[in-house]
C-alpha positions as CSV (number, residue, x, y, z in Angstrom):
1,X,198.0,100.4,-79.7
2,X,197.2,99.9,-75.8
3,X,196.2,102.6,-73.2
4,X,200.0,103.5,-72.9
5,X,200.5,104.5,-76.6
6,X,197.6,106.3,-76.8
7,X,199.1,108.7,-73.7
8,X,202.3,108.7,-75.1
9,X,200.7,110.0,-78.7
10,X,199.0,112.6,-76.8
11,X,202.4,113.2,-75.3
12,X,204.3,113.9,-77.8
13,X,203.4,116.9,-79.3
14,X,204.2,118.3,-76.3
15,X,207.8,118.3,-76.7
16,X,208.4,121.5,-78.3
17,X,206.7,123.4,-75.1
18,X,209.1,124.9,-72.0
19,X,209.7,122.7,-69.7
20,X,207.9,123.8,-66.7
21,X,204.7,124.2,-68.8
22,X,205.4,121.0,-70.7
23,X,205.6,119.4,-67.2
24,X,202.0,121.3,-65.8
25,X,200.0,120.0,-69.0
26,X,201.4,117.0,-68.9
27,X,200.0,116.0,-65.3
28,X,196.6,118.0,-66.2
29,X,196.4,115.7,-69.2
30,X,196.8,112.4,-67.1
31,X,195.0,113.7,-64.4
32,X,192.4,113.9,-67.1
33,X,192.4,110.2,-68.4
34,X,192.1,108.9,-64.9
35,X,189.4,111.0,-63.4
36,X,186.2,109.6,-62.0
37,X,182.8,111.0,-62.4
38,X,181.1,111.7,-59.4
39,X,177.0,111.2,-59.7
40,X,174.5,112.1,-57.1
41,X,171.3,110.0,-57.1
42,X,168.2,111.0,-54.8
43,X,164.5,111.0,-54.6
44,X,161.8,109.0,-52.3
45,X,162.1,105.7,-51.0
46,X,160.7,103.5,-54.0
47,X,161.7,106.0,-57.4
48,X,163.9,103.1,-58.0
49,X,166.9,104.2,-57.5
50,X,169.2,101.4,-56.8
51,X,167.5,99.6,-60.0
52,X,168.3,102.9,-62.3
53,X,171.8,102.4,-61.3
54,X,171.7,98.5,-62.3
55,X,170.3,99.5,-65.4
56,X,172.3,102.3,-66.3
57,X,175.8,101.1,-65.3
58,X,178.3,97.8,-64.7
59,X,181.2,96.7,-63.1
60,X,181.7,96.0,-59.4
61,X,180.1,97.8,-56.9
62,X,182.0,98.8,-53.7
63,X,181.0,100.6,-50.7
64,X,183.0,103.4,-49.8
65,X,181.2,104.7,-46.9
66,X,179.9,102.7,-44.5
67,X,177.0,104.7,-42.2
68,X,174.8,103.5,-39.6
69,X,171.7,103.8,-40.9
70,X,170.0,106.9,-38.0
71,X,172.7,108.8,-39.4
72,X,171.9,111.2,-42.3
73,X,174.5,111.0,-44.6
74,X,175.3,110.4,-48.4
75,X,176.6,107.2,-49.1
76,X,179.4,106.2,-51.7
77,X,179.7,103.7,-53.8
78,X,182.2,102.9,-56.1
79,X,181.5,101.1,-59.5
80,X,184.6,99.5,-61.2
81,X,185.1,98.3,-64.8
82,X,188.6,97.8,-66.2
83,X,190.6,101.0,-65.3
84,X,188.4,103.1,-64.8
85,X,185.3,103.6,-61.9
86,X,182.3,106.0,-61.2
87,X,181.4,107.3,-58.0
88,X,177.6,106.7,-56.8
89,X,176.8,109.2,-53.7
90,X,173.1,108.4,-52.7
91,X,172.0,111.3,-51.2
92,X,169.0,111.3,-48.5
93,X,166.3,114.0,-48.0
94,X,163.7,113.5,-50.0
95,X,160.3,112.7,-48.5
96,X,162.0,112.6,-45.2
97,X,160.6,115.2,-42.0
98,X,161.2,119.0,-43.2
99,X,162.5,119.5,-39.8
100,X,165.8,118.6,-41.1
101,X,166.2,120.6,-43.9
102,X,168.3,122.9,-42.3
103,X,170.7,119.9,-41.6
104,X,170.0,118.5,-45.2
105,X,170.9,121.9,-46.5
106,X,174.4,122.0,-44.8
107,X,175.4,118.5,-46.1
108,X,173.9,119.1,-49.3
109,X,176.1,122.5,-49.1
110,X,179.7,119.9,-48.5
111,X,178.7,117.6,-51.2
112,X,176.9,118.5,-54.1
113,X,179.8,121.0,-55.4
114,X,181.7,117.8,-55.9
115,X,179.1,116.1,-58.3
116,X,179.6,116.1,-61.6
117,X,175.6,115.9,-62.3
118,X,172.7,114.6,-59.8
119,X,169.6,112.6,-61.2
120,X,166.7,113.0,-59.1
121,X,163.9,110.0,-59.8
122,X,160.3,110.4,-59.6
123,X,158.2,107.5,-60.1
124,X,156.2,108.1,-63.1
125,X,152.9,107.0,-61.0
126,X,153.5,109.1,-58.3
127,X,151.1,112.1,-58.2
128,X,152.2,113.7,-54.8
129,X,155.6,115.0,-55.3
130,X,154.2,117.7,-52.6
131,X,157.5,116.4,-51.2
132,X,160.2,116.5,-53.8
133,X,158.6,120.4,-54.9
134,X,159.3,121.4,-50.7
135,X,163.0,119.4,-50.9
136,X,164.2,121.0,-53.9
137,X,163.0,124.9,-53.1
138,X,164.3,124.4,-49.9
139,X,167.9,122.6,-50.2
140,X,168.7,122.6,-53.7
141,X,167.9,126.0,-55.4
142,X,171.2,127.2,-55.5
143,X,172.0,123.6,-57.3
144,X,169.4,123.3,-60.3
145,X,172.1,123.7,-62.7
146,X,173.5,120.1,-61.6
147,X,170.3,118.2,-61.3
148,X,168.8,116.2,-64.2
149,X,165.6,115.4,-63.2
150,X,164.1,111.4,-64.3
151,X,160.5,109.9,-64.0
152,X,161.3,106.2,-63.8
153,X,159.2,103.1,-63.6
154,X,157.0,104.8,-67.0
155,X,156.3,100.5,-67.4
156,X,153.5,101.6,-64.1
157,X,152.3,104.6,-65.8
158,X,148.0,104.0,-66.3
159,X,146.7,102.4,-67.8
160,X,149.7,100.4,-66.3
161,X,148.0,97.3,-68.4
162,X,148.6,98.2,-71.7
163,X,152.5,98.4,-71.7
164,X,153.3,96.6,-75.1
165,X,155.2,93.5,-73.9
166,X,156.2,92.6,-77.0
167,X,157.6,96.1,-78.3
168,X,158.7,96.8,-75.0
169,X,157.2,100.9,-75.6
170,X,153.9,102.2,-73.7
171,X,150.5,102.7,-74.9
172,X,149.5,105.5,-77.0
173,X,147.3,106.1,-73.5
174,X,150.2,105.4,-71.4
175,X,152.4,107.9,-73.2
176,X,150.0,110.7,-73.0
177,X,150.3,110.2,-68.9
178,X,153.7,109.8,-69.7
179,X,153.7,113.5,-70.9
180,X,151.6,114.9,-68.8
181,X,154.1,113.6,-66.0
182,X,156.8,115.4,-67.8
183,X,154.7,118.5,-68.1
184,X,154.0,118.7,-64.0
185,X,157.8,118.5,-63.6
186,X,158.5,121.0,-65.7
187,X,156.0,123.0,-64.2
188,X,157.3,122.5,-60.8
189,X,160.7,122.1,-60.4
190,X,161.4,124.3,-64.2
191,X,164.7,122.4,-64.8
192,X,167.4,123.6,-66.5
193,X,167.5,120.7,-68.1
194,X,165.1,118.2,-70.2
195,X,163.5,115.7,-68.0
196,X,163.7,111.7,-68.8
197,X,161.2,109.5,-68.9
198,X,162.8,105.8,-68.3
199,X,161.9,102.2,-67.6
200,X,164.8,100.8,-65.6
201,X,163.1,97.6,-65.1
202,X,162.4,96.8,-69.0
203,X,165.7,99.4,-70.3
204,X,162.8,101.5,-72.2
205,X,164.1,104.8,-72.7
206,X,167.4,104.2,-70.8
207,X,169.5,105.4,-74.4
208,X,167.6,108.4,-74.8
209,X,168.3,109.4,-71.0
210,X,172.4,108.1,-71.6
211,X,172.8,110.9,-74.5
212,X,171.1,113.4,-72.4
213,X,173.6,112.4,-69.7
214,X,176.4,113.1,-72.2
215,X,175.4,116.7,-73.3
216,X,175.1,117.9,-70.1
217,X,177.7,116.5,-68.0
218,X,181.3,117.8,-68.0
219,X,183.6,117.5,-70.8
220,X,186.0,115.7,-68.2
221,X,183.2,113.3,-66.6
222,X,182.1,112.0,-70.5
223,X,184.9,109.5,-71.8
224,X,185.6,107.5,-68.4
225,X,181.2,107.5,-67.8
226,X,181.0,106.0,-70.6
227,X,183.6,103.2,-70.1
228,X,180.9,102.1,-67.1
229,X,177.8,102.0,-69.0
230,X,176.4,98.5,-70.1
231,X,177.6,97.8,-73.1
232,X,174.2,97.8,-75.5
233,X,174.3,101.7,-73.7
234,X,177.6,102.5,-75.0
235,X,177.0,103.1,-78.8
236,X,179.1,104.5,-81.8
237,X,177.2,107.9,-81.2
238,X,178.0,108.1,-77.8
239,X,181.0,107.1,-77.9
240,X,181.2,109.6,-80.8
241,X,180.2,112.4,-78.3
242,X,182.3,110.9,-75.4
243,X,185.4,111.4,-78.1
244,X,184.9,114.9,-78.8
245,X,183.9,116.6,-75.3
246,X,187.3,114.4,-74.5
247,X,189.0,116.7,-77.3
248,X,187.3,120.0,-75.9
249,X,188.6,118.9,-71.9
250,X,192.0,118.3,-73.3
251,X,191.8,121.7,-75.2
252,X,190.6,123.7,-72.1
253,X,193.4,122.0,-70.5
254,X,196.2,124.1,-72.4
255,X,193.8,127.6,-72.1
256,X,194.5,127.2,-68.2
257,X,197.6,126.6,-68.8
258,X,198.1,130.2,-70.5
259,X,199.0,134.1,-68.9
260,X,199.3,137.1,-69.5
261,X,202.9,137.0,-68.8
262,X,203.8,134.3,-71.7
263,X,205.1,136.3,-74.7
264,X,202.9,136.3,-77.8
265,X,205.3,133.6,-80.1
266,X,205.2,131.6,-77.0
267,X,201.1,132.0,-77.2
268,X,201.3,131.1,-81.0
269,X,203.5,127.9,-80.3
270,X,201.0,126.3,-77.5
271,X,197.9,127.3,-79.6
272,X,199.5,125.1,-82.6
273,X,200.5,122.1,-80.1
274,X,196.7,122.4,-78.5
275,X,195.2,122.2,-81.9
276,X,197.6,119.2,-82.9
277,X,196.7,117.6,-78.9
278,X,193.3,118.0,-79.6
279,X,193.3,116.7,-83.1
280,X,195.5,113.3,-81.5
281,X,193.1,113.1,-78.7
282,X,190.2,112.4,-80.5
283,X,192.5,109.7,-82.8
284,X,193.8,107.9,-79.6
285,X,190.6,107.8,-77.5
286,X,189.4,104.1,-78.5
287,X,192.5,103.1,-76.8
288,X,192.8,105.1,-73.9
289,X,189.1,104.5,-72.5
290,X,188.2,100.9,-74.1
């Protein structure tokens, strides 16, 4: 079976729907297999951004927006595997003069309600996030719910010598800064959700942030993230979790579809084809997104 079956599997079912409303699900549903996450990245100039990105995700890399660099402005990037791509939008801000943060705030306003989720890096020896704390309450309040916030380079973390080369893990001393790093962003910035604590330059705690990634991020910004990750990222139990939030966007998929005007056996006959839809979704997925 190739990508093609797979649609035409999730296809069929739909056959005994009107035609009009066969039609409608039908482009939600493709619409669905080809979308492309959308992932905003920010924080100071050295959190490691770019090298998060390497770490986290393959595939070509392609410019999208090309901005002379005195202009503030988010860049895009697109990164391409197969089929399927992931938007990058690097957002600016942080650290920079709060004089603009009222022009910050209106191109923060234009872009962010097309991310899908925003990680914000802190480097995990950075004690003067002064900076990021007078950013975020004053652009990106109205936004928490989208930002996943991730202390990266833990590898630096004192007493930066005792990283455990061999076990690629920190110290028992380096973990407790670790925490306590953790702790003062939680204090601060009281995310909605659990913070990360990653290495991008050694992969250390890259998997751990990757399933956080997958709870929180949309049902229909899961299946094709995943086809971009590297590959020792992309395991059975994400994929696992990829499948079923890919089930749960297909099913919300047919609950839009439905109104108050359709008559109740109508209602009973798309309820069975969403059930059988969803059930086919998760059988098919392998083949749709790998």
């Amino acid at each position: 079976m190739n990508k093609t079956d797979g649609l035409r599997a999730i296809e069929k079912p739909l056959a005994s729907l009107p035609h009009t409303l066969r039609n409608h699900i039908l482009e939600r549903l493709r619409n669905l297999t080809q979308y492309e996450p959308v992932i905003g990245i920010m924080g100071k100039t050295g959190a490691g951004k770019s090298s998060l990105c390497n770490a986290l995700f393959q595939g070509e890399v392609t410019p999208v927006s090309n901005v002379e660099s005195c202009t503030r402005d988010a860049l895009r990037f697109r990164l391409s595997h197969g089929i399927h791509s992931l938007m990058v939008v690097d957002l600016p801000g942080v650290g920079e003069s709060g004089q603009r943060d009222e022009e910050y705030t209106t191109l923060y306003h234009r872009t962010l309600p097309e991310l899908d989720l925003v990680l914000w890096v802190i480097k995990a020896d950075d004690r003067a996030l002064s900076a990021d704390e007078h950013f975020y309450r004053k652009v990106m309040l109205a936004y928490q719910h989208r930002v996943l916030f991730v202390v990266n380079q833990a590898d630096k973390a004192e007493p930066c010598h005792e990283w455990n080369i061999t076990g690629n893990m920190p110290s028992p001393a380096q973990q407790l800064t670790i925490e306590a790093r953790r702790g003062a962003v939680r204090q601060l910035f009281m995310p909605h959700y659990p913070a990360c604590v990653v290495s991008a330059r050694t992969g250390w705690g890259l998997d751990a942030m990757v399933e956080i990634m997958m709870r929180y991020l949309p049902d229909r910004a899961t299946s094709p993230l995943t086809t971009q990750l590297h590959g020792r990222l992309c395991t059975e139990p994400v994929k696992k979790q990829a499948r079923e939030r890919f089930s749960e966007a297909v099913g919300k998929v047919f609950d839009t579809a439905e109104s108050s005007l359709i008559p109740a056996p109508l209602k009973t006959v798309i309820l069975t084809v969403r059930n059988t839809v969803m059930s086919v979704a998760r059988a098919v997925w392998d083949w749709i997104f790998f």
